[in-house]
N, C-alpha and C positions, 0 to 999 in steps of 0.2 A: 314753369320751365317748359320750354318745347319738348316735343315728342322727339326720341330717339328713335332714328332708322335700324329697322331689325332685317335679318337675313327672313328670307320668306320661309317660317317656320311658326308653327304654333303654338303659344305659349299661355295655358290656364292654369289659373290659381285651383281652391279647394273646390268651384263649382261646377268644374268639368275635367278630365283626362286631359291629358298633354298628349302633341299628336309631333312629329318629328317629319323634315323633308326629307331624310335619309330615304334614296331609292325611289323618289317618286319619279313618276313617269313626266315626260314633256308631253305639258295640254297639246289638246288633239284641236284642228279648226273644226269653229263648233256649224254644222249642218243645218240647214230650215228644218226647224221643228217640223214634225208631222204631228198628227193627232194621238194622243196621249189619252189614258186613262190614270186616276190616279196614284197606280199599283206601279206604271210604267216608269223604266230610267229616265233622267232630264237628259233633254240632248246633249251631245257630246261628253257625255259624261263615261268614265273608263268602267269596267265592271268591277264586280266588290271588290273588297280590298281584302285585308288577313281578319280572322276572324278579331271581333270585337270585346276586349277586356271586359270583365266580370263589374258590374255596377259597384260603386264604392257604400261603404255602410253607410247606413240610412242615420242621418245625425237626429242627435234626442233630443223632446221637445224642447224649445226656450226654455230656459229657469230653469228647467228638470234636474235637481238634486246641482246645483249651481250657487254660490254664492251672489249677492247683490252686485259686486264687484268685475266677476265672471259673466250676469247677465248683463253690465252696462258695457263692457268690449265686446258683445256680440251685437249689441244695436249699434256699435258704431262703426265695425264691420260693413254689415247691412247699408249704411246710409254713406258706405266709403264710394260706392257707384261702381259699376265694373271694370274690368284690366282693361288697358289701352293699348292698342298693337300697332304699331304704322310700317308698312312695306312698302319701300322704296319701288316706285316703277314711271314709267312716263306716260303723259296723256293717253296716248295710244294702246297701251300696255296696260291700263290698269284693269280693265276688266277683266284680261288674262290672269293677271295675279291677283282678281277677285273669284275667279276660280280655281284658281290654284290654292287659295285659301281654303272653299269650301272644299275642295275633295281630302285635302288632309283634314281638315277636321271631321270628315264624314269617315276617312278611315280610322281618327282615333276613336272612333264609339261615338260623334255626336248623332243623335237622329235629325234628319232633314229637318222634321217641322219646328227643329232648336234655331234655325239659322232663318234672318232674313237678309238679302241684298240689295242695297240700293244703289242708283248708278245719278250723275249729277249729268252727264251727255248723253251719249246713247243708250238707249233700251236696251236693255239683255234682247236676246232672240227667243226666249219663252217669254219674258213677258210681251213681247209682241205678238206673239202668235194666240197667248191666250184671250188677250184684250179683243183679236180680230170675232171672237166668239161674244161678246159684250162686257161691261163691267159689271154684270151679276155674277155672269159665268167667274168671271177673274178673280174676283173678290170670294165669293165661294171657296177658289181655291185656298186663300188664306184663312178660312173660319176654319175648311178643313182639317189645317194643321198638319197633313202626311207627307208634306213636301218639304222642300228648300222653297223660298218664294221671293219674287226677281220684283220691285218695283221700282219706278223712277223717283228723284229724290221730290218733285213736287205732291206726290204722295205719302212720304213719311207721317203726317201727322195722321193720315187714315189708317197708315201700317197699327198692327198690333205688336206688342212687347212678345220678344221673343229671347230666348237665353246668349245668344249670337247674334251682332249685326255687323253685317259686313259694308263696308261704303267704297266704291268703286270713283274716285274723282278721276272721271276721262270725260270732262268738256265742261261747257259751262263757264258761270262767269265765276270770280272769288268772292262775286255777294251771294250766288247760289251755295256754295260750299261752304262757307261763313253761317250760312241761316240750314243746312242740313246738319253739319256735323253734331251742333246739339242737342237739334229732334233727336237724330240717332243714337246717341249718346246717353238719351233720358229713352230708347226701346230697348236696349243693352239690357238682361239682369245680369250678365257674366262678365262677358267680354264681345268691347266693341275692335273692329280689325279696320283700315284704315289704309287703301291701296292709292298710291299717285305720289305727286312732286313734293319728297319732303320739305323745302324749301315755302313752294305755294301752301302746303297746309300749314306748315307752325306758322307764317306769315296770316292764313284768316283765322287761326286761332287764336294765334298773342299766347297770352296767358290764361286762356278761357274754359282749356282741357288739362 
């Protein structure tokens, strides 16, 4: 079935908080990055948000006092892949409402280094800024893990799995978005989010997602 177009809003299953667009602010144009440390805000990015909800109980191990029954719907849970989000926006647009995604999910309580972005046209403006330092430096940033982390989509198979990925389709051809959406899809443990031409996506999807 194609992917249904969602209001640009947050929406997690058991693996993460639900984050809502009630009240957010209109993205700000995002500035040339300057030099950053890793503690530092990403450009353009608004200041915290409301404090962050109390982490949810810590679920018990596999099997743990579970019937056979009980442990085989939890492996199939497991192996369902995570929630699919698609927000409507246009070529031009979708990187905005790929940030518009990360900051709601960073006010619902996600931490940055849960989320990765990948863009199929233009580069984000941090990952260009930090690539201009070289790809040790850049890649570093991802081992790190304290960020959000901005790559292009001919990098996804180097990207590492992160709890959130975000895919930014603003350019490109539809065999590039064809051949990213399900890299990103298999770096997803939660929820993959899925910004540009509803149309153009279920069309290099098909039936695939």
């Amino acid at each position: 079935m194609p992917l249904i177009p969602e209001e640009p809003q947050i929406h997690e299953s058991a693996q993460g908080p639900r984050g809502t667009a009630a009240g957010h602010p209109a993205p700000t144009p995002r500035p040339v990055p300057g030099p950053r440390s890793a503690a530092s805000p990403r450009p353009g990015r608004p200041g915290p948000g409301p404090a962050r909800p109390a982490p949810p109980v810590p679920r018990p191990h596999p099997g743990a006092g579970q019937s056979p029954s009980s442990r085989t719907e939890n492996r199939s849970e497991q192996r369902s892949g995570p929630q699919i989000q698609l927000i409507p926006a246009p070529v031009d647009g979708a990187l905005d409402a790929a940030e518009e995604a990360v900051d709601l999910l960073l006010e619902s309580g996600r931490a940055p280094g849960d989320i990765l972005v990948l863009t199929t046209g233009e580069q984000h403006p941090w990952a260009a800024h930090e690539l201009s330092f070289g790809e040790a430096a850049y890649w570093a940033q991802q081992d790190a893990g304290d960020d959000v982390f901005f790559a292009d989509a001919s990098a996804v198979e180097r990207a590492a799995a992160r709890p959130v990925v975000v895919v930014a389709v603003n350019g490109s051809s539809d065999e590039v978005a064809a051949w990213t959406l399900p890299l990103a899809m298999a770096r997803a443990t939660a929820l993959l989010i899925v910004c540009g031409d509803p149309k153009r996506i279920n069309a290099v999807l098909g039936a695939g997602v």
